[in-house]
C-alpha positions as a printed NumPy array, in Angstrom:
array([[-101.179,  145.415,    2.052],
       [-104.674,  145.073,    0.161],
       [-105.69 ,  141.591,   -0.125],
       [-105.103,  141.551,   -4.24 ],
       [-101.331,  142.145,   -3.175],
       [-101.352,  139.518,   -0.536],
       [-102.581,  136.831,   -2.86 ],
       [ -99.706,  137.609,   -5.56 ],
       [ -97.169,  137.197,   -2.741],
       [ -98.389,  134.005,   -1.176],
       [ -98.433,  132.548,   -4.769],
       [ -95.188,  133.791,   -5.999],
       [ -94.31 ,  132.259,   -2.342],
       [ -95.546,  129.352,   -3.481],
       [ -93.934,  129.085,   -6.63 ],
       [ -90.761,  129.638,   -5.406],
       [ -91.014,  127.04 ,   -3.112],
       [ -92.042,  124.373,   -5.435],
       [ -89.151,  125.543,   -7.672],
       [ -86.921,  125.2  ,   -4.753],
       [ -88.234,  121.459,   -3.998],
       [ -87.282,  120.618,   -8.15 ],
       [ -83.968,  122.325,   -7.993],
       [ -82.747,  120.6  ,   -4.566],
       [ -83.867,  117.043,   -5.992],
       [ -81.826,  117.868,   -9.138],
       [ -78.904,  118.63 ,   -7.271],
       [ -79.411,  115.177,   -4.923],
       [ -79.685,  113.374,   -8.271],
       [ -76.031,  114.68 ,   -9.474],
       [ -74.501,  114.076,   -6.069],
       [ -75.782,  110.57 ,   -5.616],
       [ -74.87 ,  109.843,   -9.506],
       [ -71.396,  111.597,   -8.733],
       [ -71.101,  109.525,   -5.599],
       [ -71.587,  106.262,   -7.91 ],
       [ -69.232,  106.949,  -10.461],
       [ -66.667,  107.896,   -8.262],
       [ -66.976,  104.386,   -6.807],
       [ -66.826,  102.613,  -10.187],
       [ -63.993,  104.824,  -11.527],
       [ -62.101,  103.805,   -8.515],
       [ -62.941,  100.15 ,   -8.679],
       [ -61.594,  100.266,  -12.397],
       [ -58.68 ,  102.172,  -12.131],
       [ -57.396,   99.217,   -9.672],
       [ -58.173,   96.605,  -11.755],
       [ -54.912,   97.785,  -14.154],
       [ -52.113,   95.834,  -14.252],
       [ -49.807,   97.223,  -10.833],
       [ -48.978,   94.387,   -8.828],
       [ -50.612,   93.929,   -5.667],
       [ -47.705,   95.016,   -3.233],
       [ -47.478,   98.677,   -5.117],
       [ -49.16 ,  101.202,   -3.083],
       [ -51.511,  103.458,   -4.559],
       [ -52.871,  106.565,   -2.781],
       [ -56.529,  106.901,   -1.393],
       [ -58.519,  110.238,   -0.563],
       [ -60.248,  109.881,    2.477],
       [ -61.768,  113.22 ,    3.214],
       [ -59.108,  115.68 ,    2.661],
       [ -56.132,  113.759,    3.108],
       [ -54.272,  111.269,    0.856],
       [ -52.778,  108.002,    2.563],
       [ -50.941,  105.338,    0.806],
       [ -51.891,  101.535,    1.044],
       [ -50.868,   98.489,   -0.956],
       [ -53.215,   98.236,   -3.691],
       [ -55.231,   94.621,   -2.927],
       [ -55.992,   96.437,    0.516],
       [ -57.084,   99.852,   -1.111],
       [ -59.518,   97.461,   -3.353],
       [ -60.956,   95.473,   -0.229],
       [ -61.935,   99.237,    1.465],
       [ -63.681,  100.615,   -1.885],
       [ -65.294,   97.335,   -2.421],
       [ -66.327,   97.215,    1.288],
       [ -67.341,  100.753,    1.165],
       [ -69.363,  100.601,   -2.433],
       [ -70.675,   97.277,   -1.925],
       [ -72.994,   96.034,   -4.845],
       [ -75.694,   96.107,   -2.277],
       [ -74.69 ,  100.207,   -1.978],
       [ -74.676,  100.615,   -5.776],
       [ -78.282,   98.784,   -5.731],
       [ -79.421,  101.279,   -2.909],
       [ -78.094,  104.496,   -4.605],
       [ -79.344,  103.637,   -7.933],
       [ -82.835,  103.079,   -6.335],
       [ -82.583,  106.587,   -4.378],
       [ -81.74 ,  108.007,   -7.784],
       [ -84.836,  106.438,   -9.524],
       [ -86.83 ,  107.542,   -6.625],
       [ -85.402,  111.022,   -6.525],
       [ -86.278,  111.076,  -10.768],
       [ -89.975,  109.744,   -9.538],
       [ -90.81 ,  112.84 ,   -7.294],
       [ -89.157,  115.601,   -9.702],
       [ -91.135,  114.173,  -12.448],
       [ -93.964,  115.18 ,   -9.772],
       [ -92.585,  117.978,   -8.76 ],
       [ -92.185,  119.63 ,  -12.323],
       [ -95.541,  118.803,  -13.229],
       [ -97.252,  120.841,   -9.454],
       [ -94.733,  123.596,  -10.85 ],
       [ -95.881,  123.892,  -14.302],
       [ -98.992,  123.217,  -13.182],
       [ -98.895,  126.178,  -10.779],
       [ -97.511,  128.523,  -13.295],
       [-100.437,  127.773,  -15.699],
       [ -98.108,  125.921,  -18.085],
       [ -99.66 ,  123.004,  -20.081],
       [ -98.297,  119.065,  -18.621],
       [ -95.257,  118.43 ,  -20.399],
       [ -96.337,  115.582,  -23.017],
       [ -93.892,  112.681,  -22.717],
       [ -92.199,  113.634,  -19.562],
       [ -94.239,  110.15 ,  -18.083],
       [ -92.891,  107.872,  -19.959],
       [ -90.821,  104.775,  -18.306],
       [ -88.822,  102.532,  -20.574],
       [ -90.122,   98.657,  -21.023],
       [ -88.651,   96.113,  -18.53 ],
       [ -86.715,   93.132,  -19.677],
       [ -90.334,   91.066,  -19.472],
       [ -92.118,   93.399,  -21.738],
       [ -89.205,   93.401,  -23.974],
       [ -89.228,   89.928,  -24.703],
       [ -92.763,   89.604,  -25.053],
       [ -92.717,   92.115,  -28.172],
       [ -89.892,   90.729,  -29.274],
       [ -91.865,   87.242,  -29.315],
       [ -94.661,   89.198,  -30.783],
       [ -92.956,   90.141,  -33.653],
       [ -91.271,   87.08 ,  -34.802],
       [ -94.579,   85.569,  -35.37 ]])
């Protein structure tokens, strides 16, 4: 190979890589945000009105058992502990961080422009109220 040829394939190389790093973190995004739903959605659907002693049946894995229903409730809460939720919703906004990264060393590498708006973060509670104290003036 002439060297022209070799530079094409270490930077289509290189593209592909970086478009395998934003595709990966996209997919850990779902899974985690899967992972928390499935957690809430099971915390809700316990909450109707069965009586405590009726059993309901739990997938662990790839197996269904059946346990009373306060006792199914103590293992989910156990298992998606607010302190869980906290931690996957932080790995999520991390995960969102570096694609937002990602996407831009992509475009960036494929000669396309920054995409305008792709930076922005929404206002925190703090700087929220202090517009809203702003404006009532």
């Amino acid at each position: 190979m002439d060297a022209g040829s070799q530079r094409v394939l270490q930077y289509l190389t290189e593209v592909e890589e970086a478009a395998e790093d934003v595709l990966t973190i996209k997919q850990q995004i779902v899974d985690l945000d899967m992972k928390r739903n499935r957690n809430r959605e099971a915390l809700s659907a316990l909450k109707h009105d069965m009586a405590d002693t009726e059993k309901v049946k739990v997938c662990f894995g790839n197996m269904f058992l059946k346990f009373p229903k306060s006792k199914a409730r103590e293992m989910i809460q156990t298992v998606s502990s607010p302190v869980d939720q906290e931690q996957l919703d932080k790995e999520i906004s991390d995960l969102r961080r570096s694609l937002k990264a990602k996407v831009n060393s992509l475009n960036e590498m494929q000669g396309n422009p920054e995409l305008r708006g792709y930076n922005l973060s929404p206002l925190s509670a703090e700087e929220l109220k202090a517009i809203n104290s702003l404006l009532r003036r």
